[in-house]
C-alpha positions as CSV (number, residue, x, y, z in Angstrom):
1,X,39.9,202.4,-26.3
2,X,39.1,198.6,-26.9
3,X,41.6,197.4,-24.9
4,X,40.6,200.0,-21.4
5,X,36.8,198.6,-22.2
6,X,37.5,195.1,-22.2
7,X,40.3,195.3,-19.0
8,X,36.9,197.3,-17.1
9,X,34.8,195.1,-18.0
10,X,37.1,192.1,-16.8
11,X,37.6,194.2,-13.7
12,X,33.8,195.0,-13.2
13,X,33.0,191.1,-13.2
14,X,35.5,189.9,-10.8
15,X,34.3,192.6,-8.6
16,X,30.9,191.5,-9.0
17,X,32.1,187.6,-8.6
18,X,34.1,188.4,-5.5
19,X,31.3,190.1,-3.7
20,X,28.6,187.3,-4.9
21,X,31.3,184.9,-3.3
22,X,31.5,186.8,-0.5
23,X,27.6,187.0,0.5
24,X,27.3,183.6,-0.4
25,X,29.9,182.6,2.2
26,X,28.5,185.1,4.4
27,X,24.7,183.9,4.5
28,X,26.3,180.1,4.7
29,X,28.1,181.1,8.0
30,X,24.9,183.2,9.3
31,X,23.0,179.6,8.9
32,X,25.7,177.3,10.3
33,X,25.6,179.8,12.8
34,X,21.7,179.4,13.5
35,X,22.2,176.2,13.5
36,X,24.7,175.8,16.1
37,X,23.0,178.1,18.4
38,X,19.3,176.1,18.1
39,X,21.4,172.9,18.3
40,X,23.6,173.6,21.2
41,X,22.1,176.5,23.3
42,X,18.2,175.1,23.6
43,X,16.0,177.8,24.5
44,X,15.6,178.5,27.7
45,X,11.5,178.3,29.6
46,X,10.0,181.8,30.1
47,X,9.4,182.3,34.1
48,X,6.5,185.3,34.4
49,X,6.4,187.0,37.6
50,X,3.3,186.3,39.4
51,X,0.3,189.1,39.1
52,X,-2.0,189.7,41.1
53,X,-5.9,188.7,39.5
54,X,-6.0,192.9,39.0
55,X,-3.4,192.9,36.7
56,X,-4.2,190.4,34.5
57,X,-6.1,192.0,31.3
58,X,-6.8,190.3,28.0
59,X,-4.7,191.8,25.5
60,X,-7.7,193.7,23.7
61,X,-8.9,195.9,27.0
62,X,-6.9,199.4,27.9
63,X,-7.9,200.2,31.4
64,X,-8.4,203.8,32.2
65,X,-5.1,204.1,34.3
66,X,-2.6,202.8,31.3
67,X,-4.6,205.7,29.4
68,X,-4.2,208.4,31.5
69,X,-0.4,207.1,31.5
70,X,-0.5,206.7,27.9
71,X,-1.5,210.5,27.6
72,X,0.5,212.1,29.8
73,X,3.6,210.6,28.5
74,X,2.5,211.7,24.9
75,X,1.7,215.4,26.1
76,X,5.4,215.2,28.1
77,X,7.1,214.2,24.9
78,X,4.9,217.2,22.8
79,X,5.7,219.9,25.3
80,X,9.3,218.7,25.5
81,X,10.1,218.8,21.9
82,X,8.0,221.8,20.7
């Protein structure tokens, strides 16, 4: 019975070793490829499509038409899935 413990436990930690090795590797290639990708491919400008002055709302105001669009779209989707 010694013997089967000790050959699990030496098979338990080289598991254990070979999958630590593994993400290791794996978050070293994940960076490296970050790296290469901010280093080579710099990002791109954002265009925005011009708006008209009636569009433009500060991102705390809901006007009444993205409500009612808001709530129709939520009573769709509850008499959809009842």
């Amino acid at each position: 019975m010694n013997e089967a413990m000790t050959q699990g436990v030496e098979l338990m930690l080289t598991g254990m070793g070979i999958v630590f090795l593994f993400l290791v590797m794996l978050i070293g290639a994940v960076k490296l490829m970050a790296y290469c990708v901010a280093t080579f491919l710099p990002e791109a400008e954002v265009t925005h499509a011009s708006t008209s002055p009636s569009q433009v709302h500060s991102t705390n105001t809901v006007t009444p038409i993205v409500t009612a669009a808001i709530t129709a779209a939520v009573h769709q989707h509850r008499a959809k899935h009842k």
